[in-house]
C-alpha positions in Angstrom: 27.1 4.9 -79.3 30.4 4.5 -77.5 32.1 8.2 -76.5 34.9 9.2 -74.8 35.3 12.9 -75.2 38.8 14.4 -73.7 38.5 17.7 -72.3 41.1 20.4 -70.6 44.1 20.8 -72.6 46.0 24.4 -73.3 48.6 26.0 -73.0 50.7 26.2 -69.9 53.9 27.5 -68.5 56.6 25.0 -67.4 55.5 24.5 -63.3 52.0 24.9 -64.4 49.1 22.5 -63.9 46.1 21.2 -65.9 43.6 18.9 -65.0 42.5 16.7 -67.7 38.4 15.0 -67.7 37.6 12.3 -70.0 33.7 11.8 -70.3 32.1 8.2 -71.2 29.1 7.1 -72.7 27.7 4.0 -74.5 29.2 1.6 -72.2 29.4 0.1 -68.9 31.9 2.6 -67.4 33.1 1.0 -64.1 33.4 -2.1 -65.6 36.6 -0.8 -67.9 40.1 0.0 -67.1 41.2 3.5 -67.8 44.1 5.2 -69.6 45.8 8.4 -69.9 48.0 8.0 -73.2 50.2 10.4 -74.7 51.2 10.9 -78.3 53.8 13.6 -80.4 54.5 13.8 -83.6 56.9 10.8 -84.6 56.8 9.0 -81.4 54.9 6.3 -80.4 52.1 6.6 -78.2 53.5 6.3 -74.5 51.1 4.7 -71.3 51.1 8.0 -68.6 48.5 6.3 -66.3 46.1 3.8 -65.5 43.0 3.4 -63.0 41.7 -0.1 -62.1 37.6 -0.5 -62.4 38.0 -0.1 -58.4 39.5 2.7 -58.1 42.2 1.3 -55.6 45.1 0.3 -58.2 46.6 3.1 -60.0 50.2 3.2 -62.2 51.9 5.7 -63.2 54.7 5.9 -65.9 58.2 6.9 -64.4 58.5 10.3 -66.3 55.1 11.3 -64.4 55.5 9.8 -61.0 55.1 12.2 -57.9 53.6 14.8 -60.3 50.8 12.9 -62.1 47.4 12.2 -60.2 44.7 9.9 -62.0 41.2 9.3 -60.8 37.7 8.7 -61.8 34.3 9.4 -60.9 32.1 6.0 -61.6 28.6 8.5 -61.1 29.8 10.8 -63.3 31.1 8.2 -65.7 34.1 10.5 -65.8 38.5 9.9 -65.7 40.6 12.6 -64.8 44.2 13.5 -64.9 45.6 15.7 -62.5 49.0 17.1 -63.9 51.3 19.4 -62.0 54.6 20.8 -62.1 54.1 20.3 -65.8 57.6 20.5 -68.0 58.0 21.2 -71.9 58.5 17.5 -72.7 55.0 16.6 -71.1 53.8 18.4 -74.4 51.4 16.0 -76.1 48.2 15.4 -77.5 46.4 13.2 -74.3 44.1 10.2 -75.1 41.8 8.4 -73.0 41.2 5.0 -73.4 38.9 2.1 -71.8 40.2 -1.3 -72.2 38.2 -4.6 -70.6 39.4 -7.6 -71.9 39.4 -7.2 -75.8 37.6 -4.5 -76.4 39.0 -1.0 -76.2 38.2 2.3 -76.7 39.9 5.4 -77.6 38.7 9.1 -77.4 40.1 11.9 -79.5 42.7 13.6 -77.6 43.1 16.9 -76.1 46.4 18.9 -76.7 49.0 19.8 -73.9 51.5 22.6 -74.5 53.7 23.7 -71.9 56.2 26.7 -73.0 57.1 29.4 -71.7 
């Protein structure tokens, strides 16, 4: 059974950090691309980051760049989004997703709120 389970969202004050983990299970982790999406209400959902199965190539979108840190942990099966100097528009339920060539997977989400 295929599992990504998002974990360490909350609530955070503008200049504030979280570090969000995204557990795997139920496939080949290493072999998969990995994805930090966001989603709000009314939007659609936006690309913040991607790892390569290496580890070596990572992108960022430009509203994260310089703040923004993605990496993963192929023994722990495990993606992880470093986010600092968080602002009130980063606010956002957080997916993780595993892509390798037509077959994808998405996780739940965990919820980001940065206010004051």
């Amino acid at each position: 059974q295929v599992q990504l389970v998002e974990s360490g969202g909350g609530l955070v004050q503008p200049g504030g950090s979280l570090r969000l983990s995204c557990a795997a299970s139920g496939f080949t982790f290493s072999t998969y691309v990995m994805k930090w999406y966001r989603q709000t209400p009314g939007k659609d959902r936006e690309l913040v980051a991607s790892i390569s199965t290496g580890g070596t190539i990572k992108t960022y979108a430009t509203f994260v760049k310089g703040r923004f840190t993605i990496s993963k942990d192929d023994a722990m099966n495990t993606v992880y989004l470093q986010m600092n100097n968080l602002k009130p528009e980063d606010t956002a339920m957080y997916l993780c997703n595993a892509r390798r060539t037509s077959i994808e997977y998405w996780g739940q989400g965990t919820q980001v709120t940065v206010s004051s």
